[in-house]
C-alpha positions in Angstrom: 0.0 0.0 0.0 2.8 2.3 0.9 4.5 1.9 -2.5 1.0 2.5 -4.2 0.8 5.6 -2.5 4.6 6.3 -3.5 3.6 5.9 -7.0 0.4 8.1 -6.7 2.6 10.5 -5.1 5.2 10.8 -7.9 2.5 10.4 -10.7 0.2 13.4 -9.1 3.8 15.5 -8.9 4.9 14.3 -12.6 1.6 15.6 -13.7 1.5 19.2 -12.3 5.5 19.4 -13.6 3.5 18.8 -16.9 1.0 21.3 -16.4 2.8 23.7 -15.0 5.6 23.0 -17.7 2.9 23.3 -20.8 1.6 26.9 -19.2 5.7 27.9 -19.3 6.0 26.9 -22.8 2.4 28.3 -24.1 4.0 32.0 -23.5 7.5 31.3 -25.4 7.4 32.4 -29.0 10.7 30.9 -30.7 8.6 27.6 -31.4 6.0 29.5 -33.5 5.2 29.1 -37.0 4.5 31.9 -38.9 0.9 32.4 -39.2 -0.1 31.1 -42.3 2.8 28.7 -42.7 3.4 26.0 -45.4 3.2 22.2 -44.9 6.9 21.7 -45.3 7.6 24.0 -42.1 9.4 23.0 -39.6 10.3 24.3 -35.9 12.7 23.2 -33.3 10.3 20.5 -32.3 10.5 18.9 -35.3 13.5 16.4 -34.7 15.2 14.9 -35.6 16.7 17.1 -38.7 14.9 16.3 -41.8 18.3 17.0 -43.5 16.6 19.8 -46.3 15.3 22.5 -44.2 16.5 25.2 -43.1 14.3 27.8 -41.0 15.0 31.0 -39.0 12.2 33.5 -37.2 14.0 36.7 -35.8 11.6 39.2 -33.3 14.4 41.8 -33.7 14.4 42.2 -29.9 18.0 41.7 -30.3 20.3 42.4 -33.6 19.1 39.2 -35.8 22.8 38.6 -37.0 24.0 35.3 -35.6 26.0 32.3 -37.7 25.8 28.5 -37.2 28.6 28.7 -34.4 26.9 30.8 -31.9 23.2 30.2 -32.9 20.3 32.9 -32.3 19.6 34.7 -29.1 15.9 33.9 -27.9 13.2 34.7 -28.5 14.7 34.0 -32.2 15.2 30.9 -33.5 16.6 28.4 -36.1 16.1 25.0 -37.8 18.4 23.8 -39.6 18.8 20.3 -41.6 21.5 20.8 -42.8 25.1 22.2 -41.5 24.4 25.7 -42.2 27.4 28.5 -42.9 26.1 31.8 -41.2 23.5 34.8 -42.2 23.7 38.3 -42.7 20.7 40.6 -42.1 21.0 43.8 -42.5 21.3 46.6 -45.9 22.3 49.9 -45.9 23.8 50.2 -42.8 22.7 48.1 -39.3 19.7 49.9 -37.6 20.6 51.7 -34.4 18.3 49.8 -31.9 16.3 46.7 -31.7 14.1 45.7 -29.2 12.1 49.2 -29.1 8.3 49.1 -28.3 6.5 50.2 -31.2 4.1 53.2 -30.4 1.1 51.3 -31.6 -2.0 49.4 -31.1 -1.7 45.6 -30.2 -0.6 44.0 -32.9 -3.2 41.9 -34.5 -0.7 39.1 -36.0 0.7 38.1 -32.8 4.0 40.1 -32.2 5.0 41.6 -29.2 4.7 45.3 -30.1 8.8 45.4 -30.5 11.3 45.7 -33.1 13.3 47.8 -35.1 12.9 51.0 -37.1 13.3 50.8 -40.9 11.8 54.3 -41.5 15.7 55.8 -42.6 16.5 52.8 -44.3 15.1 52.5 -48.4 15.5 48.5 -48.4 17.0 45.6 -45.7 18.1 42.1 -47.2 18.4 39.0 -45.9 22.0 36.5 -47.1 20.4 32.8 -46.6 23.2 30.1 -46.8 22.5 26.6 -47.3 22.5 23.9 -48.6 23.9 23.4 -52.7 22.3 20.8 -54.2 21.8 21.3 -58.2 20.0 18.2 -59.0 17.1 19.8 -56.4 15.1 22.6 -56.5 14.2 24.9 -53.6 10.9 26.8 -52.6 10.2 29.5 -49.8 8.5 31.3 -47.9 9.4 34.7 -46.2 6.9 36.4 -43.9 6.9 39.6 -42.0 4.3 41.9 -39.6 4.9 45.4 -40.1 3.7 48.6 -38.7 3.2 51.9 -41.1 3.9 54.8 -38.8 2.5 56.7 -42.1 -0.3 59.2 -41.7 -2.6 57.2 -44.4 -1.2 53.4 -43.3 -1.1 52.8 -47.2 2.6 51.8 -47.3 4.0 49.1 -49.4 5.9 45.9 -49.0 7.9 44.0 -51.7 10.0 41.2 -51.3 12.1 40.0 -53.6 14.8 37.1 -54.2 18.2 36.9 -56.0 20.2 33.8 -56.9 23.4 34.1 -58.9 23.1 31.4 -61.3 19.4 29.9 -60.7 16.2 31.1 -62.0 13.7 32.7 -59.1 10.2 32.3 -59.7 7.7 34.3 -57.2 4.7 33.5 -56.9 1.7 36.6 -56.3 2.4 38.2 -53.2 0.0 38.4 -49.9 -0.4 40.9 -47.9 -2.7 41.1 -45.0 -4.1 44.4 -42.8 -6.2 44.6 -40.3 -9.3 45.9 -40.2 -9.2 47.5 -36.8 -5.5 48.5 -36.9 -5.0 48.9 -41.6 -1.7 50.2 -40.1 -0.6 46.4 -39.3 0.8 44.3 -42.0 1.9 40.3 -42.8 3.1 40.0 -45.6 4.4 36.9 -47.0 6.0 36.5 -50.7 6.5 32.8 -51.5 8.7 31.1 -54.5 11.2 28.7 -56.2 14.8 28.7 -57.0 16.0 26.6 -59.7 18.2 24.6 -59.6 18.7 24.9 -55.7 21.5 27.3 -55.1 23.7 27.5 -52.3 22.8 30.9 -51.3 20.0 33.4 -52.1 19.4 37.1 -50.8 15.8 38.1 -49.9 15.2 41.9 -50.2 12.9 44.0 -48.4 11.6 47.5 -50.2 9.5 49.7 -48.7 7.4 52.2 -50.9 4.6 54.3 -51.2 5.4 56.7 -48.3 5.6 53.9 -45.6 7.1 54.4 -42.2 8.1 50.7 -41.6 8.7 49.1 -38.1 9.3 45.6 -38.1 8.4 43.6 -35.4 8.7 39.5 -36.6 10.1 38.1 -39.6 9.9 34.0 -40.6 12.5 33.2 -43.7 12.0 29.3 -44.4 13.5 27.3 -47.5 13.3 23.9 -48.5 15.0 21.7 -51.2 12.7 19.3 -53.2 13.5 16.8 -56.2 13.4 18.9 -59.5 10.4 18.0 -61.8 11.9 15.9 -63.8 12.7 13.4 -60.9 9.2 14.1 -59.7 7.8 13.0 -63.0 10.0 10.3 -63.5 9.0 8.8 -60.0 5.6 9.4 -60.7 5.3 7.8 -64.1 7.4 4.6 -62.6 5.0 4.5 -59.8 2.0 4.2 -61.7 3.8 1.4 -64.2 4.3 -0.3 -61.0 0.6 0.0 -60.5 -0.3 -1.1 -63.8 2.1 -4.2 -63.6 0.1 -4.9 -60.2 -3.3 -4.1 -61.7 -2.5 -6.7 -64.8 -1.1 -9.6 -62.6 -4.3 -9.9 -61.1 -6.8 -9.6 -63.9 -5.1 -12.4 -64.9 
């Protein structure tokens, strides 16, 4: 009876570490997907490494500039499946301060109402190393909540993609505001990169007389087969089903 009640005991306790360990984790951010993320996305959870993936989410509380040695500073965050080399964010010249509340209403997209200033700066980019694979091609997806400090809120975002060597392909943009808060932006601006290159630069322009703040950014690639393999596998798969479907009609 006394080691029932041992066990009761250490279950009841393992339990409320559980609970008490889920409320902890429900308030970190670094595990979040963006909000409207793609099926291939993958978060620090997602172990182990699926060896094509590489991820990073940067809240700009701190300067976002970190390589594969030191790793991010939380709340930021990588994924990585791959051995990664190390990023540069930044443009023309670094921003003075990160981490700054943004004089706003609550963000509607889930940031925490801090970031950086972009207002003095025309465009930011973002180096991505990875991995160089030529027989693959890569997709991604690059989201980011904004604030337009503007009088009118009617401030632009476009993102684009360069890849020395590869063709870019972007798909049409998104771009979200709120209807409470138009000041409030996600944007995300989705692609491919063929073949997959071994580093590509994501820009960030600002136009039509926005004041940007930024508050979260999510930059996400992923290597898949090229389309020939795809169709190659395909077309084999289904003669594999035809041999199968034959062999028993006879």
């Amino acid at each position: 009876m006394k080691s029932f009640k041992s066990v009761l005991l250490l279950s009841a306790m393992a339990l409320a570490f559980v609970v008490m360990s889920g409320n902890a984790l429900a308030g970190i951010t670094y595990q979040l997907p963006p909000i409207y993320p793609p099926e291939w996305w993958k978060t620090p959870n997602d172990l182990p490494p699926d060896g094509y993936t590489k991820i990073e989410f940067h809240c700009f509380s701190t300067d976002p500039n970190w390589d594969a040695t030191h790793g991010p500073i939380y709340p930021d965050y990588g994924y990585n499946g791959f051995q990664s080399s190390f990023d540069v964010w930044g443009g023309n010249g670094e921003p003075p301060e990160f981490g700054v509340d943004i004089d706003a209403p609550t963000d509607p997209f889930g940031g925490d109402n801090k970031g950086v200033s972009l207002i003095d700066m025309t465009n930011i980019h973002k180096v991505m190393y990875n991995l160089d694979d030529p027989s693959r091609v890569k997709t991604f997806y690059v989201g980011m909540i904004w604030y337009d400090a503007s009088a009118n809120h009617t401030g632009t975002l476009t993102i684009g993609c360069e890849s020395e060597g590869s063709e870019v392909i972007l798909y049409a943009p998104q771009n979200w505001t709120d209807t409470n808060t138009p000041a409030w932006h996600y944007s995300v601006q989705t692609g491919t990169i063929i073949p997959q290159p071994g580093v590509e630069t994501f820009t960030f322009t600002f136009g039509n007389g926005a004041l940007p703040w930024a508050d979260s950014v999510w930059v996400g690639t992923t290597c898949i087969p090229e389309p020939g393999t795809i169709a190659m596998m395909l077309f084999g798969g289904l003669g594999v089903v035809g041999g199968v479907i034959r062999k028993f009609r006879r």
